[in-house]
C-alpha positions as CSV (number, residue, x, y, z in Angstrom):
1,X,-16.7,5.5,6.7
2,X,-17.4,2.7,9.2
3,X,-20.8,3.1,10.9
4,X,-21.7,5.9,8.7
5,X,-25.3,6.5,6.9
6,X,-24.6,10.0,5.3
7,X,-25.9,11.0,1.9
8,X,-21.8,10.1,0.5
9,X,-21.4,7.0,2.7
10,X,-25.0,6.0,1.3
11,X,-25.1,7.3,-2.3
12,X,-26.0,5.0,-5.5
13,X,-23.3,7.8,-7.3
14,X,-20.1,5.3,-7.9
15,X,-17.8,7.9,-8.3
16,X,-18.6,8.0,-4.0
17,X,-17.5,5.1,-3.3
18,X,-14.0,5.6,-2.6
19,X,-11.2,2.7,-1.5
20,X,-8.1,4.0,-0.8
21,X,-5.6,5.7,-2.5
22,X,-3.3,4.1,-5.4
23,X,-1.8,4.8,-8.7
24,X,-0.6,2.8,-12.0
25,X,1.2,4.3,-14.3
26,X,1.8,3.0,-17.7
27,X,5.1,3.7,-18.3
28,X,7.6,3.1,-21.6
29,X,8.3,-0.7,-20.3
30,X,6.1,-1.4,-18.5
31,X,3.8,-0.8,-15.7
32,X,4.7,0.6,-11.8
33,X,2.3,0.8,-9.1
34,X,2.7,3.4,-6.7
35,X,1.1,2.0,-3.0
36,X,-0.5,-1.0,-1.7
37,X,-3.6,-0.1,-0.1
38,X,-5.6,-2.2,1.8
39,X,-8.1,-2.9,-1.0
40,X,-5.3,-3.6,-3.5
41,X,-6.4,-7.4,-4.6
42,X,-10.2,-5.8,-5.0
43,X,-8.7,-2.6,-7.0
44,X,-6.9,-4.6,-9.3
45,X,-9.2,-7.6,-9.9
46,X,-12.0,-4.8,-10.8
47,X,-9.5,-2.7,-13.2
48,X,-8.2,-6.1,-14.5
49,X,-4.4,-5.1,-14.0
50,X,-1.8,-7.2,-13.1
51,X,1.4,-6.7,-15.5
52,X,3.2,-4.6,-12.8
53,X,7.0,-4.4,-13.0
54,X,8.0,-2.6,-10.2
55,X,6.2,-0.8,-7.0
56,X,6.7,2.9,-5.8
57,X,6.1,3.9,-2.2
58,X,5.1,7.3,-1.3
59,X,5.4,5.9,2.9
60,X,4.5,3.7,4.9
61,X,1.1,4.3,6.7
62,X,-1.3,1.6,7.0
63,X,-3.8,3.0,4.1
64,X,-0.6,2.9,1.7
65,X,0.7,-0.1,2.7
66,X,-1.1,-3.1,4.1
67,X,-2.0,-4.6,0.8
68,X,1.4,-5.3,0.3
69,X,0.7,-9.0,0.8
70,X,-1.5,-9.4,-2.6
71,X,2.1,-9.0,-4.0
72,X,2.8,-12.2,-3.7
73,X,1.5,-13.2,-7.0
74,X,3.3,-10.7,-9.3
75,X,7.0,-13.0,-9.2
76,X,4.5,-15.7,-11.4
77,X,4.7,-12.6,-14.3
78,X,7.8,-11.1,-13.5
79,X,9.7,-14.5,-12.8
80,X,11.4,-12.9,-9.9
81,X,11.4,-10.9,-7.1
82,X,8.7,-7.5,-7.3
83,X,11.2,-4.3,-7.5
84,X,9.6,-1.9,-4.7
85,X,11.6,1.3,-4.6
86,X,11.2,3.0,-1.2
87,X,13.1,5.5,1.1
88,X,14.7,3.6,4.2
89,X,12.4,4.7,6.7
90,X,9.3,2.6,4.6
91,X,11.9,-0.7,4.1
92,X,12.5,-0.9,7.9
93,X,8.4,-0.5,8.5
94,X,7.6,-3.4,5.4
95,X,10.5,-5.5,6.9
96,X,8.6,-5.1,10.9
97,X,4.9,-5.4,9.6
98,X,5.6,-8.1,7.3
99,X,8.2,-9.7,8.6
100,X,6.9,-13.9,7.8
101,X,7.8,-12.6,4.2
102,X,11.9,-12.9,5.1
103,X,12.1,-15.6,7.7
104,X,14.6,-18.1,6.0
105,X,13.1,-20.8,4.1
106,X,9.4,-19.3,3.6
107,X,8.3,-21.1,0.5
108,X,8.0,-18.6,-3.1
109,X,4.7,-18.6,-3.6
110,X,3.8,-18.4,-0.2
111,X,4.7,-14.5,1.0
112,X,5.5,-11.6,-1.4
113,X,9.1,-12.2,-2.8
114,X,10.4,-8.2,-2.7
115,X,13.6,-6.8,-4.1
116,X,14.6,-3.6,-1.8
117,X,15.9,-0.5,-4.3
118,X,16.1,2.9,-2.0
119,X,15.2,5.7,-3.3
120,X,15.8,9.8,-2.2
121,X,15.1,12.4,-3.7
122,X,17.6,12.8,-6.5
123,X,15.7,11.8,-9.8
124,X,16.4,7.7,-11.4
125,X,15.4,5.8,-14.8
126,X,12.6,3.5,-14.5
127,X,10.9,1.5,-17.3
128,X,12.5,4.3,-19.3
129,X,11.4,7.0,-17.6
130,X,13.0,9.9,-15.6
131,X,11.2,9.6,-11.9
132,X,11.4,12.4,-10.3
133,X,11.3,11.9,-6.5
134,X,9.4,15.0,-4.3
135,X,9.6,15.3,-0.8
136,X,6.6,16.8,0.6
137,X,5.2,16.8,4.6
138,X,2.5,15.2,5.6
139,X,2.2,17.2,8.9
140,X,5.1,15.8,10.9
141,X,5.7,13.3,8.4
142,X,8.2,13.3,5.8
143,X,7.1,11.6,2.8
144,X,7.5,11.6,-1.3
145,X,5.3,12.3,-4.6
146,X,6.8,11.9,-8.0
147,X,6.4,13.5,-11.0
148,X,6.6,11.6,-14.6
149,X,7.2,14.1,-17.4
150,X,4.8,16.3,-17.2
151,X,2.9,14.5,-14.9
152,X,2.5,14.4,-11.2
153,X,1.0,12.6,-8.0
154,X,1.3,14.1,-5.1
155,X,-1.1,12.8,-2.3
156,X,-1.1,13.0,1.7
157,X,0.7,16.3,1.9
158,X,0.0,19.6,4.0
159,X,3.6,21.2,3.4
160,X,5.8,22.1,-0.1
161,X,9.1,22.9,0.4
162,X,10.4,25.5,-2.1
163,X,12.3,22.7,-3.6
164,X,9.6,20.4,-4.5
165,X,7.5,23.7,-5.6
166,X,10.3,24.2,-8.1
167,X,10.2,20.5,-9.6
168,X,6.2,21.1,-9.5
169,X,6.3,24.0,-13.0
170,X,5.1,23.2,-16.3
171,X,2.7,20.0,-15.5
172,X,0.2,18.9,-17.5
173,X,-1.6,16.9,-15.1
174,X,-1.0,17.1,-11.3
175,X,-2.8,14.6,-8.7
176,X,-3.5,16.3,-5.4
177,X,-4.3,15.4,-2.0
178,X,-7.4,17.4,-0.8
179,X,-8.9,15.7,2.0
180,X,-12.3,18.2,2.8
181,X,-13.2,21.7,3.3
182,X,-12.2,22.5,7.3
183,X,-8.2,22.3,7.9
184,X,-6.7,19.2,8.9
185,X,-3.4,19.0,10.8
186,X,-1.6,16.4,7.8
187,X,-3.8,17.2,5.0
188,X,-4.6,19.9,2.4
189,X,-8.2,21.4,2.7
190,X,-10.0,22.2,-0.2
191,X,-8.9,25.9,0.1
192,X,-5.1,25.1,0.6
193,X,-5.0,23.0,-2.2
194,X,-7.0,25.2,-4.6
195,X,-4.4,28.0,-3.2
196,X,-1.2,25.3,-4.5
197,X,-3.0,25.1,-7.5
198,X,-3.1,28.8,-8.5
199,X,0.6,28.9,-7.7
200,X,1.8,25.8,-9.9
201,X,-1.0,26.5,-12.7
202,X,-1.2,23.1,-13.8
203,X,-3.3,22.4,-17.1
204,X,-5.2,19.7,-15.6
205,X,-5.6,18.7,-11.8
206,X,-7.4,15.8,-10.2
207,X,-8.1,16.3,-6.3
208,X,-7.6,13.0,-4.4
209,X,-8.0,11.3,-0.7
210,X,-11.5,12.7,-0.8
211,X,-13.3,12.3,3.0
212,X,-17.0,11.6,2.8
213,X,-17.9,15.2,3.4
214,X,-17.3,15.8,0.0
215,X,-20.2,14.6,-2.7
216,X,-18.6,14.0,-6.2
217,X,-21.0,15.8,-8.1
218,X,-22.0,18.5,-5.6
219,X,-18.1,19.4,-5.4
220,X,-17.5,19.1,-8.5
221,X,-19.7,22.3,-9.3
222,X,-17.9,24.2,-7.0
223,X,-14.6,23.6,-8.6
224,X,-13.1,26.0,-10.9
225,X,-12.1,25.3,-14.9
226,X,-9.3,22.5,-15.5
227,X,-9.7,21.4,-11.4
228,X,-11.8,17.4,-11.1
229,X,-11.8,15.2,-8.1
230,X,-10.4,11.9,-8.9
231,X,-13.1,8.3,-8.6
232,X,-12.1,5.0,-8.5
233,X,-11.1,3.7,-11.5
234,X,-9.7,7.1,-13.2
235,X,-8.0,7.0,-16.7
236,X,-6.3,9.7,-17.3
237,X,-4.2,10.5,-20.4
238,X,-1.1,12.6,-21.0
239,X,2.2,12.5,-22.9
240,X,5.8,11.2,-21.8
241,X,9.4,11.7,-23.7
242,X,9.9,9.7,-25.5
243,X,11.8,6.2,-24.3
244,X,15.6,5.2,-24.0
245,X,16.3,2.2,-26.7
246,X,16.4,-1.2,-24.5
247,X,16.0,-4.7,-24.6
248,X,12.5,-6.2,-24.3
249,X,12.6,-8.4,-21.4
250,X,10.2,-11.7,-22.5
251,X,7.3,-11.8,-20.1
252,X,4.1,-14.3,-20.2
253,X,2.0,-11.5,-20.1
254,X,1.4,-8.5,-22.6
255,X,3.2,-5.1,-21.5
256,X,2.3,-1.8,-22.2
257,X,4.7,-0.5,-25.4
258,X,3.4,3.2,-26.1
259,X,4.3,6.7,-24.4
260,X,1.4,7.0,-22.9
261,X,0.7,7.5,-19.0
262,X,-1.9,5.8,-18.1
263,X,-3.1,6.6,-14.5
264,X,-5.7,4.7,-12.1
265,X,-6.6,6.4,-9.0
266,X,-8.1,3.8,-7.2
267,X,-9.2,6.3,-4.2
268,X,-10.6,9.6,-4.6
């Protein structure tokens, strides 16, 4: 936090110093990055990823969004525009807050060069997986997670509907939102999400969006069996189904071939 000299603001514990929230997943075909924080050039430079084919958007606030310019050098890999698969409502924000990126004639190679799929909530292939889209509220907000076989991420929330509770059963791993220990009007407190937790009994879960009033290791004690928070620069493992035959598309760089999810959560 700005102007802040607590013990988490100041600690020499890495797993404390938090940028803000992001996820790759290493899918079948390839690799899609869910948000583009502010930090996104520094995330990926220090995880050394850049073989992304295609961007999720959970919405458009400024913490999730305003490294969106540091996409300008993925068309170099993909030799095209960067897929980014977004509801309406984050389209019409990228197209206002970015909007020198689709003036006519901007040189490639100058602003990101994006290719607009919308997305809702019913489920859609990508790099041969089944995405499944989950609307959640983040207070007034209406905004998505998504769940990858038996994995989910499902950050800045404070409501479930019953619907997305449903597409929530049976995970193996579920990323959470858990923002601190005293309520919050758009965010899950510690409680609240420990309470979501017990009702979706996931086998693993990895609190995320962590405020500095919570110290890794302190919390982590006080977290029961199968329950983490997330750090920068997270792995996490867990299987997919397996992939639908397709054609290798030929890319200068070296894509990810196995069935593996591979998760980075880039802010606790």
């Amino acid at each position: 936090m700005i102007g802040c000299r607590c013990p988490v603001c100041t600690s020499e514990d890495p797993r404390n110093h938090r940028t803000r929230c992001a996820l790759a997943v290493g899918l079948p075909e390839g690799t899609v990055l869910i948000d583009t924080p502010p930090e996104l050039r520094l995330q990926l430079v220090r995880e050394g990823l850049a073989e992304f084919r295609a961007v999720l958007y959970t919405h458009a606030h400024a913490d999730h969004l305003f490294g969106l310019d540091d996409l300008r050098v993925l068309p170099q890999y993909l030799r095209g525009p960067v897929p980014v698969y977004c509801e309406d409502s984050v389209q019409s924000r990228i197209r206002k807050a970015f909007d020198y990126a689709f003036e006519p004639g901007s040189p490639a190679g100058g602003v990101p060069q994006l290719e607009f799929i919308t997305i809702r909530t019913e489920p859609f292939d990508l790099l041969g997986s089944r995405v499944t889209p989950l609307r959640l509220k983040h207070g007034p907000w209406d905004v998505l997670g998504f769940r990858f076989g038996d994995a989910a991420y499902c950050t800045d929330v404070k409501h479930f509907p019953q619907e997305t509770l449903d597409r929530l059963r049976d995970l193996d791993v579920l990323v959470l939102d858990c923002l601190r220990h005293e309520p919050h009007p758009t965010h899950l407190s510690v409680e609240e999400a420990l309470a979501i937790i017990g009702r979706l009994r996931p086998r693993r879960c990895y609190l995320t969006h962590l405020c500095h009033r919570l110290d890794h290791a302190t919390f982590s004690k006080q977290l029961p069996s199968g329950v983490e928070p997330a750090y920068d620069g997270l792995r996490i493992q867990t299987e997919l189904p397996p992939p639908r035959p397709v054609e290798r598309l030929d890319l200068p760089f070296e894509e990810q071939s196995n069935s593996n999810l591979t998760a980075g959560d880039f802010r606790s």
